[in-house]
Biotite code that builds the C-alpha atoms (Angstrom):
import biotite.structure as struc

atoms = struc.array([
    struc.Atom([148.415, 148.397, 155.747], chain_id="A", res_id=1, res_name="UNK", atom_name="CA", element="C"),
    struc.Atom([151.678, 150.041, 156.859], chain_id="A", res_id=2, res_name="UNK", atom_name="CA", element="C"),
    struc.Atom([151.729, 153.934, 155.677], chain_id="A", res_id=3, res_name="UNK", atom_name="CA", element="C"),
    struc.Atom([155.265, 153.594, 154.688], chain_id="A", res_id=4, res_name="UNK", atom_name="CA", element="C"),
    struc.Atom([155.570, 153.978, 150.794], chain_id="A", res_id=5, res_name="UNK", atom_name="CA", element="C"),
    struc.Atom([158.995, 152.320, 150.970], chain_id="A", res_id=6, res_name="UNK", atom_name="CA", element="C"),
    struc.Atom([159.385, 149.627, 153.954], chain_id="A", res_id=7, res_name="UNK", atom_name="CA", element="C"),
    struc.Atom([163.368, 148.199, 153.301], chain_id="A", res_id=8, res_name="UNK", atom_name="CA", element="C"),
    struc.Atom([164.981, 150.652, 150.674], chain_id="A", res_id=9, res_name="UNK", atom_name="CA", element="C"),
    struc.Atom([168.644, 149.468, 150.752], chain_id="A", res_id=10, res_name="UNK", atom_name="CA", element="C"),
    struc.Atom([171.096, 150.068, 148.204], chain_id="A", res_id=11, res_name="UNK", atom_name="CA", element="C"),
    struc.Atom([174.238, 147.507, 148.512], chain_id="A", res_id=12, res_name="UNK", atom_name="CA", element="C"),
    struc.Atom([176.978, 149.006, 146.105], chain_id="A", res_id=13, res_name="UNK", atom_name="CA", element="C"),
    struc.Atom([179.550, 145.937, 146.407], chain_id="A", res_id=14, res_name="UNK", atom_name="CA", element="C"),
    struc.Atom([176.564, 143.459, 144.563], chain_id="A", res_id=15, res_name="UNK", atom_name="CA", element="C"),
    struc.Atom([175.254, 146.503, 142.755], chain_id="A", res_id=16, res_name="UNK", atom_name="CA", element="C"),
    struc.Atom([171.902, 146.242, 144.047], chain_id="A", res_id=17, res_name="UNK", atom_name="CA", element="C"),
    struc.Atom([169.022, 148.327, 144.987], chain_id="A", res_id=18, res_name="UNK", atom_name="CA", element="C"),
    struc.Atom([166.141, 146.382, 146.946], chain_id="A", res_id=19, res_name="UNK", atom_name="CA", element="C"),
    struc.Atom([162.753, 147.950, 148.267], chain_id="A", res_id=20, res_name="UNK", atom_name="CA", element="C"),
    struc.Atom([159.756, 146.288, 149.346], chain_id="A", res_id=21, res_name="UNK", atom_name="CA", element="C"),
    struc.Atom([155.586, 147.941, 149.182], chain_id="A", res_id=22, res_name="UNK", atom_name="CA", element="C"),
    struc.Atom([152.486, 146.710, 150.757], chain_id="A", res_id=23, res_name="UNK", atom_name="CA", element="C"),
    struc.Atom([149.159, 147.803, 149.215], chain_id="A", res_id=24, res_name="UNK", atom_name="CA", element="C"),
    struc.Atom([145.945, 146.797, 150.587], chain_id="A", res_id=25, res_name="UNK", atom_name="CA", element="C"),
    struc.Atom([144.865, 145.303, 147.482], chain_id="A", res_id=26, res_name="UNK", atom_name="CA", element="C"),
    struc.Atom([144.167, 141.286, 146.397], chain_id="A", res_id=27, res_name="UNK", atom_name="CA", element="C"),
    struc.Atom([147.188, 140.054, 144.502], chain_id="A", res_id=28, res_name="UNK", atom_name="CA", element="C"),
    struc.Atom([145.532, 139.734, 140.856], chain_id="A", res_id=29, res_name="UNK", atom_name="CA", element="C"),
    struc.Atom([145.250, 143.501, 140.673], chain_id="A", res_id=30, res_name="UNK", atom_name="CA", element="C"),
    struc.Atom([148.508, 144.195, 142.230], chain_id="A", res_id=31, res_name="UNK", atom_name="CA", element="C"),
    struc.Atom([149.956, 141.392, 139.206], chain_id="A", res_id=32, res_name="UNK", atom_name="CA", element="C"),
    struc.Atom([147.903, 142.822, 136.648], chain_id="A", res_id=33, res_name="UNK", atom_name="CA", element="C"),
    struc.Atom([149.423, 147.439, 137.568], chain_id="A", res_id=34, res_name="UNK", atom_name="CA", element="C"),
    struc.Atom([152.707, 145.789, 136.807], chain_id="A", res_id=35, res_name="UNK", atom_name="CA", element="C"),
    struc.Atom([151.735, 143.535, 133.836], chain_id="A", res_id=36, res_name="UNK", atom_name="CA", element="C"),
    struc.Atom([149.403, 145.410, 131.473], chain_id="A", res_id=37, res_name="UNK", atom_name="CA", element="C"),
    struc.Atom([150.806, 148.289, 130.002], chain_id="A", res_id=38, res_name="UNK", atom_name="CA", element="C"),
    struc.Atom([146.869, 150.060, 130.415], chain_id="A", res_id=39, res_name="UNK", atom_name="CA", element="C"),
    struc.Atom([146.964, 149.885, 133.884], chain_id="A", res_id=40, res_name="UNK", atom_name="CA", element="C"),
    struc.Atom([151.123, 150.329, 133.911], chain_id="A", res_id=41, res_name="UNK", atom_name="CA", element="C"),
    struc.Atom([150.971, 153.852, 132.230], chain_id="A", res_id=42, res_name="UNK", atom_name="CA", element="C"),
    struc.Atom([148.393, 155.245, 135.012], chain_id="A", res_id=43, res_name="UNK", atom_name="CA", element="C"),
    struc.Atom([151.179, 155.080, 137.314], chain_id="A", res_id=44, res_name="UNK", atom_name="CA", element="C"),
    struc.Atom([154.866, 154.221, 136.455], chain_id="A", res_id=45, res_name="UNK", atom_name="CA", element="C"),
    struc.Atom([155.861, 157.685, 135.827], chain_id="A", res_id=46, res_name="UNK", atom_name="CA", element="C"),
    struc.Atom([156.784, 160.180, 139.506], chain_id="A", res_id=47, res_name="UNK", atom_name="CA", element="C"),
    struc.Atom([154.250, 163.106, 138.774], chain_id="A", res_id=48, res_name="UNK", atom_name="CA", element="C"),
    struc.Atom([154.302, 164.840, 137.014], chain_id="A", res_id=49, res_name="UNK", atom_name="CA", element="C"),
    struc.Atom([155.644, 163.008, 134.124], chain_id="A", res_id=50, res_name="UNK", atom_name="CA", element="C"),
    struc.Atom([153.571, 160.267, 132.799], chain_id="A", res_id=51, res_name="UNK", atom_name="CA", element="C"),
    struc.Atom([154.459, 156.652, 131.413], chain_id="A", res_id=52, res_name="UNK", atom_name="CA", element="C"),
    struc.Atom([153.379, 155.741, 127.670], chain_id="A", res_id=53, res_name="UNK", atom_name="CA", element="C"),
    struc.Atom([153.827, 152.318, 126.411], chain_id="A", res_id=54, res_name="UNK", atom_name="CA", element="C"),
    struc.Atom([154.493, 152.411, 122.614], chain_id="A", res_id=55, res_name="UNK", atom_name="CA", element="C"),
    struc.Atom([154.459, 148.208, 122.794], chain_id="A", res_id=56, res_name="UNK", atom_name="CA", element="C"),
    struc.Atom([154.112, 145.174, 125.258], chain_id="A", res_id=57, res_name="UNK", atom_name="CA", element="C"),
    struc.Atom([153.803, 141.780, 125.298], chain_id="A", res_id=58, res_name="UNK", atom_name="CA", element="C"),
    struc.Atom([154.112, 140.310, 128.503], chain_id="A", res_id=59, res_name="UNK", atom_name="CA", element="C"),
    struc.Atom([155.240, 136.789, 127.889], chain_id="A", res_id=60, res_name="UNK", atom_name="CA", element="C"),
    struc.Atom([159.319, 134.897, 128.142], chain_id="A", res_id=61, res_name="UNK", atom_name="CA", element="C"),
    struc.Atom([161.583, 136.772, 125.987], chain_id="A", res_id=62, res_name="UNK", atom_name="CA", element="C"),
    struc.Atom([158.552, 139.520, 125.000], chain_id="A", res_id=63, res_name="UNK", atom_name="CA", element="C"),
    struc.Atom([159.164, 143.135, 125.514], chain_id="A", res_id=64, res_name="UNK", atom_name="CA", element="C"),
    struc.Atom([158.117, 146.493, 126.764], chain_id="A", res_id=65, res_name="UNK", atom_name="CA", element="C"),
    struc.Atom([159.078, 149.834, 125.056], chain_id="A", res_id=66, res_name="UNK", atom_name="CA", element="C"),
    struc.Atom([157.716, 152.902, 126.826], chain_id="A", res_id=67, res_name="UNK", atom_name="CA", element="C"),
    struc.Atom([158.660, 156.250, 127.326], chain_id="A", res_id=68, res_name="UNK", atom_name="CA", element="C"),
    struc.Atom([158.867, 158.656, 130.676], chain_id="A", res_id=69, res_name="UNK", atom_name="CA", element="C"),
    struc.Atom([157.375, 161.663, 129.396], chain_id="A", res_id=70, res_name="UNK", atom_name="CA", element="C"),
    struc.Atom([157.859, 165.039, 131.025], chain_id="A", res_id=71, res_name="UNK", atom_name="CA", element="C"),
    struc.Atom([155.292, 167.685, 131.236], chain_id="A", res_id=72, res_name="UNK", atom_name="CA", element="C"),
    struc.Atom([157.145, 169.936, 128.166], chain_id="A", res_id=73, res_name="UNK", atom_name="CA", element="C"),
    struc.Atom([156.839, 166.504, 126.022], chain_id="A", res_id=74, res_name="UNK", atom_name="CA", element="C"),
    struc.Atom([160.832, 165.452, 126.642], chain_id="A", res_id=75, res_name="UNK", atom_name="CA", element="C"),
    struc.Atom([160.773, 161.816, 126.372], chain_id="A", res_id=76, res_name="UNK", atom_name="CA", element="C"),
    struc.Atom([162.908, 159.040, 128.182], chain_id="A", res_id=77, res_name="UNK", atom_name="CA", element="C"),
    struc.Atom([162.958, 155.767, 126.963], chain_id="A", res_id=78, res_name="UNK", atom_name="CA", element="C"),
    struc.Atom([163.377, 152.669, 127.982], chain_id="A", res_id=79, res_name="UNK", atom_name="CA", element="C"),
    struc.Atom([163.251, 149.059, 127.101], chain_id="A", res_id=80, res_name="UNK", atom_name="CA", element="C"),
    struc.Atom([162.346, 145.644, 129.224], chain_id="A", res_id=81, res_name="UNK", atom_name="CA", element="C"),
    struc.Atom([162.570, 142.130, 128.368], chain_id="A", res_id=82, res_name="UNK", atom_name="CA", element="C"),
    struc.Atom([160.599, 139.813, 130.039], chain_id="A", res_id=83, res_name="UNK", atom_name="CA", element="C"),
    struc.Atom([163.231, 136.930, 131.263], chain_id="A", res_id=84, res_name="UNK", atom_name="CA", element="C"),
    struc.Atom([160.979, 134.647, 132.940], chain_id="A", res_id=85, res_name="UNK", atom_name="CA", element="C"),
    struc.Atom([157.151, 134.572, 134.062], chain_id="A", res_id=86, res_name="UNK", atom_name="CA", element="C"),
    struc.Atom([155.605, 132.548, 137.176], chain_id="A", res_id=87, res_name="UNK", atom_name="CA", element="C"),
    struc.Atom([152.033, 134.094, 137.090], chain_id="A", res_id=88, res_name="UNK", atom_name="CA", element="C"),
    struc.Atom([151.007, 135.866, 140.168], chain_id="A", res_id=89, res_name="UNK", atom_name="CA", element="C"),
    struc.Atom([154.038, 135.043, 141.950], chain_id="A", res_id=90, res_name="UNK", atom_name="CA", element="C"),
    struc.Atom([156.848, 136.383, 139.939], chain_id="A", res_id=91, res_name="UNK", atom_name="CA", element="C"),
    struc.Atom([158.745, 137.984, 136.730], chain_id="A", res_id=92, res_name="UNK", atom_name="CA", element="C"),
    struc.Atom([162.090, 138.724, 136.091], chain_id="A", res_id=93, res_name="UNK", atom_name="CA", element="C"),
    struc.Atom([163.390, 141.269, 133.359], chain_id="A", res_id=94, res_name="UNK", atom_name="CA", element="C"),
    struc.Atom([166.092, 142.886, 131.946], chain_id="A", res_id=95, res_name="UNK", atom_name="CA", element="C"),
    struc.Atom([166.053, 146.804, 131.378], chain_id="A", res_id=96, res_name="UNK", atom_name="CA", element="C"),
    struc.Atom([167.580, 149.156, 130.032], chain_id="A", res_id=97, res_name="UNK", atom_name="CA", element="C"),
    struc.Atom([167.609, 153.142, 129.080], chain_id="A", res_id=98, res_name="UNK", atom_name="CA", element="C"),
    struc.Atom([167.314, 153.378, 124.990], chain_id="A", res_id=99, res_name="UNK", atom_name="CA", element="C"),
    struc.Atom([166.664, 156.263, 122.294], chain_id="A", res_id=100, res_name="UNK", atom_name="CA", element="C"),
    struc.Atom([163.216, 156.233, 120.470], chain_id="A", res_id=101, res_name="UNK", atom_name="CA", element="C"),
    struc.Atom([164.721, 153.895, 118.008], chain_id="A", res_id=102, res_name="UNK", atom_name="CA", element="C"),
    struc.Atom([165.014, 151.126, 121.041], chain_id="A", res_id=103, res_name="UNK", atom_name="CA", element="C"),
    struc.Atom([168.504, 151.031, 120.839], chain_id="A", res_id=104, res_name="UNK", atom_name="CA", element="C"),
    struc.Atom([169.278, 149.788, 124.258], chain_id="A", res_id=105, res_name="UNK", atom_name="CA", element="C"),
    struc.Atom([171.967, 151.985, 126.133], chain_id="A", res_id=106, res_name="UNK", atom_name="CA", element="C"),
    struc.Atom([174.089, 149.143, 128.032], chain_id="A", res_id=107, res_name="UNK", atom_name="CA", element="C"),
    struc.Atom([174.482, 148.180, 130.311], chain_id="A", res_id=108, res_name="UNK", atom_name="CA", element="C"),
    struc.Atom([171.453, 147.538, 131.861], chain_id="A", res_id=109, res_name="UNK", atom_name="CA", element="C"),
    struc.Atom([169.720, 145.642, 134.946], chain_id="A", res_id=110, res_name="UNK", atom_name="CA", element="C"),
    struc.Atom([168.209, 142.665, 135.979], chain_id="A", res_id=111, res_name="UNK", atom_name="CA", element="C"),
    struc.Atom([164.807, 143.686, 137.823], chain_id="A", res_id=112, res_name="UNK", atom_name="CA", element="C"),
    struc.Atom([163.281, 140.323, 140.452], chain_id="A", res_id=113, res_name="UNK", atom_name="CA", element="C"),
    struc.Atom([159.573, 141.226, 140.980], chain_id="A", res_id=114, res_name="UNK", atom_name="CA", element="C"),
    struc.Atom([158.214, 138.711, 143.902], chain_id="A", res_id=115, res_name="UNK", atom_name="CA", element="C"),
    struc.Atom([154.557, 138.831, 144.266], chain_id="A", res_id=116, res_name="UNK", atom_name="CA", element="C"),
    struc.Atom([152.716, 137.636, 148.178], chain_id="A", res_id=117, res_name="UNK", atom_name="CA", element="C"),
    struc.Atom([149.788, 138.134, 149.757], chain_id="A", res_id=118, res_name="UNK", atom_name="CA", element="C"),
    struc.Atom([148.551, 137.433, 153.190], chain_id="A", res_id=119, res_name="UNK", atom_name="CA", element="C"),
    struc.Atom([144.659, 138.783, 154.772], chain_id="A", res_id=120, res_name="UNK", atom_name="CA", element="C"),
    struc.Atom([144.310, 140.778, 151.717], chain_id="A", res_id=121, res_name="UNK", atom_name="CA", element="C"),
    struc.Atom([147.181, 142.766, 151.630], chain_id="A", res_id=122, res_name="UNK", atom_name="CA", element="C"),
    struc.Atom([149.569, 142.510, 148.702], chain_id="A", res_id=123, res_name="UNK", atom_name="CA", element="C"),
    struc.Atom([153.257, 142.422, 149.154], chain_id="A", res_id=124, res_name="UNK", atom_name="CA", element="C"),
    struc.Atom([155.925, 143.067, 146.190], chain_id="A", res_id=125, res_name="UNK", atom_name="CA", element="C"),
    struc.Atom([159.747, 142.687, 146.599], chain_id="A", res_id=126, res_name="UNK", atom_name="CA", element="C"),
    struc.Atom([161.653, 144.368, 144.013], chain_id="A", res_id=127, res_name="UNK", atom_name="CA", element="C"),
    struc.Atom([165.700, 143.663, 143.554], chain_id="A", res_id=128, res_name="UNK", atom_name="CA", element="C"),
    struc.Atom([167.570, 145.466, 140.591], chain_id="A", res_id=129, res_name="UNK", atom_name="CA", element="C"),
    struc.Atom([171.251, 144.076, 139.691], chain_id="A", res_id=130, res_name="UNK", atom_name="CA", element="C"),
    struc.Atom([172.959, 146.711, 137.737], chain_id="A", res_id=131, res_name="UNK", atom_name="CA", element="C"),
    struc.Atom([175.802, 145.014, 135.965], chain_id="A", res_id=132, res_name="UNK", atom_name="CA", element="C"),
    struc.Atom([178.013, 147.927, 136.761], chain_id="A", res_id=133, res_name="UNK", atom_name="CA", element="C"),
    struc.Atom([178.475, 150.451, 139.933], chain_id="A", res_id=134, res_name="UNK", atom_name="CA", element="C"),
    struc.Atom([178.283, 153.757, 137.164], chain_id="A", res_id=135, res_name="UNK", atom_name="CA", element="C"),
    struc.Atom([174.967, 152.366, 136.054], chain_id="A", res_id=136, res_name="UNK", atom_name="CA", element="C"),
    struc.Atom([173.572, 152.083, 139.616], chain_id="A", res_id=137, res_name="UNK", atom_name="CA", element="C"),
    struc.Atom([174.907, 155.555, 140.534], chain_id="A", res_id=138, res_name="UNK", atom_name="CA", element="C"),
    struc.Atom([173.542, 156.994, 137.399], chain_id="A", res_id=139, res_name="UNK", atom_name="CA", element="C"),
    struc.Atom([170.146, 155.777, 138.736], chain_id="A", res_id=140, res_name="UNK", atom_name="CA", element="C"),
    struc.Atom([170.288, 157.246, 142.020], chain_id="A", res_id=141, res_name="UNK", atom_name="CA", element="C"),
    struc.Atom([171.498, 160.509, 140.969], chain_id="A", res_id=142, res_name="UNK", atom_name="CA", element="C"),
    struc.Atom([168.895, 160.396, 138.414], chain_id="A", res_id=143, res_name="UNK", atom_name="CA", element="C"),
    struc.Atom([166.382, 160.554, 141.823], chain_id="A", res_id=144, res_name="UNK", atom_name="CA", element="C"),
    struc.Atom([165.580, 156.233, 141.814], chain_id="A", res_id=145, res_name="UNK", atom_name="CA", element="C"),
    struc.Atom([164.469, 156.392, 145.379], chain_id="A", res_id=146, res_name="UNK", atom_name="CA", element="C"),
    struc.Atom([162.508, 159.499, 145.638], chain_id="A", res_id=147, res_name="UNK", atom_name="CA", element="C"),
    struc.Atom([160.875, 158.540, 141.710], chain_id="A", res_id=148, res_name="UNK", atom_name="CA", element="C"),
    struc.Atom([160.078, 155.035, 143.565], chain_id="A", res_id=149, res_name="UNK", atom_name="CA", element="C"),
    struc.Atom([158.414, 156.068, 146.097], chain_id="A", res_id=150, res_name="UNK", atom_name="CA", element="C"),
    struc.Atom([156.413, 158.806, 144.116], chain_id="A", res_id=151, res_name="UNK", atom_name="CA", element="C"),
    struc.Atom([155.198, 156.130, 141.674], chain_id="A", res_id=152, res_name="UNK", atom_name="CA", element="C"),
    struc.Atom([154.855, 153.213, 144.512], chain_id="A", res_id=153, res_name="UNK", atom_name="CA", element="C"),
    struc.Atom([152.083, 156.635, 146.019], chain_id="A", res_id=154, res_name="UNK", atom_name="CA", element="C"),
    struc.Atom([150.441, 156.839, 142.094], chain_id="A", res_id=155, res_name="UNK", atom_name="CA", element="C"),
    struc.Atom([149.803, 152.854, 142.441], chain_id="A", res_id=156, res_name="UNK", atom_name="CA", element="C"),
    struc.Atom([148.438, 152.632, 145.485], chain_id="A", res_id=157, res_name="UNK", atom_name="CA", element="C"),
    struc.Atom([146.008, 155.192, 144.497], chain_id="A", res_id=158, res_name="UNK", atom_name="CA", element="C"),
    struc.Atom([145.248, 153.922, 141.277], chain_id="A", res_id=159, res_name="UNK", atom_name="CA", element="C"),
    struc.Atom([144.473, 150.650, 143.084], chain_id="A", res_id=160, res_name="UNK", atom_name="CA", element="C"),
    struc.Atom([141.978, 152.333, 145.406], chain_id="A", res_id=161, res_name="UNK", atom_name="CA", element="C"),
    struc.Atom([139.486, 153.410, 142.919], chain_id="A", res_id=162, res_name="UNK", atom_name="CA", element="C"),
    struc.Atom([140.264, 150.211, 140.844], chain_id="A", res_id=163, res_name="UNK", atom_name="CA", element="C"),
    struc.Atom([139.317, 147.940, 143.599], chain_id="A", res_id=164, res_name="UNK", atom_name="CA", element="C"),
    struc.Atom([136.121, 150.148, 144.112], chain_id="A", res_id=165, res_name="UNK", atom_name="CA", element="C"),
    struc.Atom([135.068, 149.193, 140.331], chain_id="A", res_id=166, res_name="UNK", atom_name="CA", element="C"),
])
């Protein structure tokens, strides 16, 4: 396994577009399964030392998650996904967006393309996010999108450690 957290963060602001890729030494079904039940999800989606809570989920075509980021003083930030499309173990494709704690979506939003491989047991995931507009991709990377990336991509590959040990 490479010790990179990111391998391939590129930001392309003419197609509005951030892309990063992770390898975790992990089989593929528990990779799938960090980033599809909201159990597993809220051990590490959140960059320490905020923490993720799922108030619902139901991972299926045009189902939704609603979860908050949740700093250490109890400030939430909300946000909303729907699920677009669904090829188990391979891929998923949804659309997200910040909201308040009413999940009233702030738009616009993005268009998140999770691609799932694995090769001699390590686990590879491809992430592209389309923002439909430049403000809403700088907003994210002033908001700290790499650096929070790479501090949750850390969280999951430890959470997979002492999952795969179980």
């Amino acid at each position: 396994m490479k010790n990179d957290l990111m391998i391939d963060f590129t930001v392309d602001k003419a197609t509005k577009t951030v892309s990063f890729s992770r390898e975790f030494a992990a089989e593929l079904s528990l990779v799938w399964d960090a980033f599809t039940k909201p159990e597993i999800l809220d051990q590490w989606w959140a960059p320490k030392p905020w923490a993720s809570k799922t108030k619902f989920m139901n991972f299926e075509v045009g189902g939704q998650r609603f979860y908050a980021m949740v700093s250490p003083e109890g400030q939430e930030k909300w946000s909303i996904q729907t699920f677009t499309s669904i090829s188990p173990k391979s891929n998923f494709k949804m659309l997200n967006a910040f909201a308040d704690k009413d999940e009233n979506p702030e738009l616009p939003g993005s268009e998140w393309d999770l691609n799932f491989s694995q090769q001699n047991g390590t686990t590879k995931v491809d992430i592209t996010i389309y923002n439909e507009s430049l403000a809403r991709l700088e907003k994210m990377l002033e908001m700290g999108f790499k650096e929070g990336s790479t501090m949750t991509m850390k969280n999951l590959e430890e959470l997979l450690a002492i999952l795969a040990q179980r």
